[in-house]
SEZAGU-356276 format. One record per residue (C-alpha): residue number from 1; x, y, z; chain; residue in one letter. Coordinates in steps of 0.25 Angstrom, whole numbers. Layout:
# SEZAGU-356276
+------+-------+-------+-------+-------+------+
: resi :    c1 :    c2 :    c3 : chain : resn :
+------+-------+-------+-------+-------+------+
:  NUM :     X :     Y :     Z :     A :    A :
...
+------+-------+-------+-------+-------+------+
END
This chain:
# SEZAGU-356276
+------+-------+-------+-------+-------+------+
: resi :    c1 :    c2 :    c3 : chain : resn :
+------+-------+-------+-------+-------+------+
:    1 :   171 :   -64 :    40 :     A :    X :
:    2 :   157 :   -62 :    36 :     A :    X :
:    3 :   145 :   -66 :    45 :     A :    X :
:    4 :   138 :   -79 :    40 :     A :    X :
:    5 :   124 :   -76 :    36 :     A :    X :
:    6 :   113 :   -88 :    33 :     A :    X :
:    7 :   103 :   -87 :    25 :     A :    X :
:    8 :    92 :   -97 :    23 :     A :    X :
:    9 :    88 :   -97 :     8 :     A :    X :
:   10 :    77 :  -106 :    -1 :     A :    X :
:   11 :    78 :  -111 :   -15 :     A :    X :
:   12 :    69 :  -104 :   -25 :     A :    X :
:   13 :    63 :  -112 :   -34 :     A :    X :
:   14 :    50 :  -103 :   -41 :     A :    X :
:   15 :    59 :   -93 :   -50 :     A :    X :
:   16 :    53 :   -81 :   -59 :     A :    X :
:   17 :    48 :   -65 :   -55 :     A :    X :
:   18 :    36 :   -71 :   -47 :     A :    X :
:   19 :    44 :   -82 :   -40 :     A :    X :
:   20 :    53 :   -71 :   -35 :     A :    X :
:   21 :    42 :   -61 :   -32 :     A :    X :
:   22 :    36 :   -73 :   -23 :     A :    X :
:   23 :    49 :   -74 :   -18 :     A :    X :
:   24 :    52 :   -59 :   -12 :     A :    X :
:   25 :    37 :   -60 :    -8 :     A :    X :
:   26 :    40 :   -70 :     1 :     A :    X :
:   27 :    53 :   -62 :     8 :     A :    X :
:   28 :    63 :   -68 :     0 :     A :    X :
:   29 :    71 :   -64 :   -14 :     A :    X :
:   30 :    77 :   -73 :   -23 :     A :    X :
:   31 :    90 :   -78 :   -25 :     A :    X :
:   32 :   100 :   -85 :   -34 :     A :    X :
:   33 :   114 :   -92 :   -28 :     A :    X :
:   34 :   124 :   -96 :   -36 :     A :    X :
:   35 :   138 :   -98 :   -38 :     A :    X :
:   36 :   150 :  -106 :   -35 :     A :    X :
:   37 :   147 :  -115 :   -48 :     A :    X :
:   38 :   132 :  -121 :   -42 :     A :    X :
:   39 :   118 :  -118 :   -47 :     A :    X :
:   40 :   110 :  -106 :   -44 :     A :    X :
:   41 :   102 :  -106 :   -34 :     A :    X :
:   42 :    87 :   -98 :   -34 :     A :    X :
:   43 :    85 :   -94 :   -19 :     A :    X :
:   44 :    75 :   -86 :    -9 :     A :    X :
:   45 :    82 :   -77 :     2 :     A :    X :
:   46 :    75 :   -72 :    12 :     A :    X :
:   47 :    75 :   -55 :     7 :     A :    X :
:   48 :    79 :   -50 :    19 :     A :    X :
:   49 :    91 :   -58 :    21 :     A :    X :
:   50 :    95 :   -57 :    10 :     A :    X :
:   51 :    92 :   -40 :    10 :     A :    X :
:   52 :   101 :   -39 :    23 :     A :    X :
:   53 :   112 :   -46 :    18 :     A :    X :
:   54 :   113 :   -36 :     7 :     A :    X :
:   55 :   113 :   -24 :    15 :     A :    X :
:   56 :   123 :   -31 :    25 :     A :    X :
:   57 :   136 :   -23 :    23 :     A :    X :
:   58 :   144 :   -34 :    15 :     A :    X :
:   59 :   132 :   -34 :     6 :     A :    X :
:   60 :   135 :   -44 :    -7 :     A :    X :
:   61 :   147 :   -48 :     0 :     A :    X :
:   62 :   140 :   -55 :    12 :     A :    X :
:   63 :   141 :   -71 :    11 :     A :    X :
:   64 :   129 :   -78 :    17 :     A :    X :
:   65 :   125 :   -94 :    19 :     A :    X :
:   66 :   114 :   -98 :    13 :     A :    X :
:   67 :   106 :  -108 :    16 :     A :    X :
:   68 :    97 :  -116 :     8 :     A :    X :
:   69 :    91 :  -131 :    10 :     A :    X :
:   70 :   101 :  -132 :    21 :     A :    X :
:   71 :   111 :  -130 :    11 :     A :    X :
:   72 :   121 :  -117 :    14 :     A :    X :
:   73 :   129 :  -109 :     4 :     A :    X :
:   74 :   138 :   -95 :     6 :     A :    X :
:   75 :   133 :   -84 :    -3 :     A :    X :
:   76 :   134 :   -71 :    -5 :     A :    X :
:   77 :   123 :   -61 :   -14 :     A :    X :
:   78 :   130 :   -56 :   -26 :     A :    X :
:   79 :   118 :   -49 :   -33 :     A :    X :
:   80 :   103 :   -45 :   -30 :     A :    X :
:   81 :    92 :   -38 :   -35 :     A :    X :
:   82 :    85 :   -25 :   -27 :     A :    X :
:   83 :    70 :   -20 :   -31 :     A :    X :
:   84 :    70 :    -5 :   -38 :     A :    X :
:   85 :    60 :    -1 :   -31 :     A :    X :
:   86 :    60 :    -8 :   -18 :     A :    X :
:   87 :    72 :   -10 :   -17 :     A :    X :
:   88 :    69 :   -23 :   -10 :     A :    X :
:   89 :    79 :   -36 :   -14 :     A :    X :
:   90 :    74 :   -44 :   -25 :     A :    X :
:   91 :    85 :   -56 :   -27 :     A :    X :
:   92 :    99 :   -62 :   -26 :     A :    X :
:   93 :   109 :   -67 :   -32 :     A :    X :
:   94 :   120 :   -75 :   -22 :     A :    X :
:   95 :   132 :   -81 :   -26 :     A :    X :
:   96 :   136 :   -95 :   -18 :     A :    X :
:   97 :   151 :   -92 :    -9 :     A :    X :
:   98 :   163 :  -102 :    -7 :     A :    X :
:   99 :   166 :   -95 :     7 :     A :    X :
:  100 :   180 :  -103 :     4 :     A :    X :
:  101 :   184 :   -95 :    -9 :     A :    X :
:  102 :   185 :   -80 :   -12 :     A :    X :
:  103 :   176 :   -72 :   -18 :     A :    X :
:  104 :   178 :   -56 :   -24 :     A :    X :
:  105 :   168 :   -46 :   -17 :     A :    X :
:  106 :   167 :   -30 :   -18 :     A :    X :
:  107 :   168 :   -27 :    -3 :     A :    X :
:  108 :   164 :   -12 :     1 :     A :    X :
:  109 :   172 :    -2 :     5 :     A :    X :
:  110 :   172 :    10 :    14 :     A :    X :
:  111 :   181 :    20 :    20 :     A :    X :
:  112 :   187 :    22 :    33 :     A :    X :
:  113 :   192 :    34 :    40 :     A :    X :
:  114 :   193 :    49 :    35 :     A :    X :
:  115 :   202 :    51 :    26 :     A :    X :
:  116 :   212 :    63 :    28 :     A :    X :
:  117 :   209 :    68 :    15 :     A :    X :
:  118 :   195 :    71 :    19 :     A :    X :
:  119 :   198 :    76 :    33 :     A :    X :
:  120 :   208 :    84 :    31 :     A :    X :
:  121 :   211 :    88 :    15 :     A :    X :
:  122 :   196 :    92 :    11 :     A :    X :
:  123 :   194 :    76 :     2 :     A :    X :
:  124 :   182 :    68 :     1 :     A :    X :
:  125 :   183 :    53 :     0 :     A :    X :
:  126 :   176 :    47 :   -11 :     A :    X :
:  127 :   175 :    31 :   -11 :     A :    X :
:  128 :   177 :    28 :   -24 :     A :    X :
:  129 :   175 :    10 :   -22 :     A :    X :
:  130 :   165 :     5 :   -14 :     A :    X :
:  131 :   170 :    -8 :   -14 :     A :    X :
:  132 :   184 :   -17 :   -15 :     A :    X :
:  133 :   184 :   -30 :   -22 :     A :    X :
:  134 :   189 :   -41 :   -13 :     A :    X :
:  135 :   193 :   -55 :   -12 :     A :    X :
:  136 :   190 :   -63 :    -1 :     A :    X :
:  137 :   183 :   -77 :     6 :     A :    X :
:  138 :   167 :   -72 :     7 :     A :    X :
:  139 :   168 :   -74 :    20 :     A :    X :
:  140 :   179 :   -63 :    22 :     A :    X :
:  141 :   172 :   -53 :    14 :     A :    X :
:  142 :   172 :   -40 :    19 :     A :    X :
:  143 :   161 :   -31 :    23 :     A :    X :
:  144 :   169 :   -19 :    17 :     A :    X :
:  145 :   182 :   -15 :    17 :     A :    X :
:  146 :   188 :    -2 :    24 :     A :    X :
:  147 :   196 :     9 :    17 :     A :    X :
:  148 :   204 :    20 :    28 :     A :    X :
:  149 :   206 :    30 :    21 :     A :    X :
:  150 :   211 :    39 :    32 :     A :    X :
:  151 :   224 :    43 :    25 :     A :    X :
:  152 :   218 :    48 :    11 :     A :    X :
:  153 :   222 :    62 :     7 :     A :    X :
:  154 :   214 :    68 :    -3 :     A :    X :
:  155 :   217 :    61 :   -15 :     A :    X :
:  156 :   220 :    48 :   -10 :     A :    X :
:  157 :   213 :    35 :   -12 :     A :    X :
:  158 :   213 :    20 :    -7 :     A :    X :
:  159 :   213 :    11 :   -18 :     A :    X :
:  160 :   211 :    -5 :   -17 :     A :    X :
:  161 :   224 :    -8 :   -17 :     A :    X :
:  162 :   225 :     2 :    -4 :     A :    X :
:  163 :   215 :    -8 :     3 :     A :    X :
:  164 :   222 :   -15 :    15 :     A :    X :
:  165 :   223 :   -29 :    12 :     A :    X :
:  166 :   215 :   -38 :    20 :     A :    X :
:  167 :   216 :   -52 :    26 :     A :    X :
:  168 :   203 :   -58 :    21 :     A :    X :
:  169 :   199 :   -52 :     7 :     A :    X :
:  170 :   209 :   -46 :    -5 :     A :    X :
:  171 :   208 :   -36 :   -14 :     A :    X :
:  172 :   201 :   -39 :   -29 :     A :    X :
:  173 :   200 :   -25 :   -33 :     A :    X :
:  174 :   208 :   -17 :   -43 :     A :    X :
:  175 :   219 :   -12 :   -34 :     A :    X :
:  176 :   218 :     3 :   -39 :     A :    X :
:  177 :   203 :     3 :   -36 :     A :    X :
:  178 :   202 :    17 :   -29 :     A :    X :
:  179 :   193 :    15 :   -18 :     A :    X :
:  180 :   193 :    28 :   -10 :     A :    X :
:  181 :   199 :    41 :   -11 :     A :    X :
:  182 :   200 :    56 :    -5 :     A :    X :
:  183 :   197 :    68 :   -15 :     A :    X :
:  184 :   199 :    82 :   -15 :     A :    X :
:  185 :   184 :    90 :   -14 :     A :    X :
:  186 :   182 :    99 :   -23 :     A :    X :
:  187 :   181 :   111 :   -13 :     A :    X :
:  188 :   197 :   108 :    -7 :     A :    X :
:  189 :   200 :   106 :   -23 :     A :    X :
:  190 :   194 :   119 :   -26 :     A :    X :
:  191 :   201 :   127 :   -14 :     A :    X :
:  192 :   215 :   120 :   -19 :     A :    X :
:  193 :   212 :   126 :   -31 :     A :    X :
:  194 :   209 :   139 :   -27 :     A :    X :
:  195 :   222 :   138 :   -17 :     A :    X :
:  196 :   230 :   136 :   -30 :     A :    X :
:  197 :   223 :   149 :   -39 :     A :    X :
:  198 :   225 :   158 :   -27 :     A :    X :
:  199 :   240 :   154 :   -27 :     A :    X :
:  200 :   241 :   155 :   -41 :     A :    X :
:  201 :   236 :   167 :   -42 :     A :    X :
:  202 :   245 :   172 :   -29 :     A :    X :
:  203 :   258 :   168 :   -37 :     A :    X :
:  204 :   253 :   176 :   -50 :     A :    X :
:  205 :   251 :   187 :   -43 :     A :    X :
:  206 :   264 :   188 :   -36 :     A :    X :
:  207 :   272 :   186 :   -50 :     A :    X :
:  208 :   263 :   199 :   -55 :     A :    X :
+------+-------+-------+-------+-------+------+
END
């Protein structure tokens, strides 16, 4: 289960390019909530709050508490602007949670272990997904979701459907979403082929 994280927020009432430069003057960005069928909400967050939940490893995905006239509310960041030039965050959009129902997230992916395609048979491993589509209580998503792909020969791939099913989150991806796979490199491909013409011509030579 995901830690809890509180966040103090204020209403924003002045709107408009100025308003909002004011604002990120000030230390904070502005912010609109909405969701589960209530009004918008224009906000002011704290920029560095909020800058440090995006770089936190389970990123969009991390459900927060906010708190705002003593009022409290799940939420979770489902979009946000970044400066060109500064790169510095500029606003954000939230979207209210029920921690009760289930939401769909793409959850990150990464691989575990060395594959005996790369080890031992000359491949490379290419990640072709960088994330799996989930179902799930927002409370119970995961940070990211491990792949072993210790017994891929070259050639060999895990798909979506091959993920291990887990207790707190099903799969809502296509189940042949190819998610990792071993590949021949080019220079054992080219040595096979080489392998092959050599005995070729070994055979024609033995027939003259």
């Amino acid at each position: 289960m995901q830690r809890q994280i509180e966040i103090e927020v204020a209403e924003r009432a002045a709107r408009g390019k100025n308003a909002a430069r004011r604002l990120r003057a000030s230390g904070s960005i502005p912010a609109t909530l909405y969701g589960l069928g209530r009004q918008p909400r224009s906000l002011a967050i704290d920029t560095k709050t909020m800058t440090n939940i995006l770089r936190d490893p389970a990123g969009h995905n991390r459900v927060f508490n906010l708190t705002c006239n003593g009022a409290s509310q799940h939420a979770m960041v489902v979009d946000y602007q970044i400066h060109p030039v500064s790169h510095s965050l500029l606003h954000a959009d939230l979207q209210r949670v029920d921690v009760a129902r289930p939401v769909t997230v793409s959850v990150p992916i990464r691989s575990v272990g060395a594959a005996v395609g790369v080890k031992n048979e000359g491949g490379f491993e290419e990640m072709v997904s960088r994330d799996l589509k989930v179902e799930c209580l927002p409370l119970d998503i995961p940070e990211h979701i491990d792949i072993d792909i210790t017994n891929l020969h070259v050639g060999q791939g895990i798909r979506a459907r091959d993920v291990p099913p887990s207790e707190t989150w099903k799969l809502a991806d296509a189940e042949q979403k190819l998610l990792v796979h071993v590949m021949a490199s080019r220079a054992s491909g080219d040595l096979e082929a080489e392998e092959e013409e050599e005995e070729e011509e070994a055979g024609e030579a033995d027939e003259g």
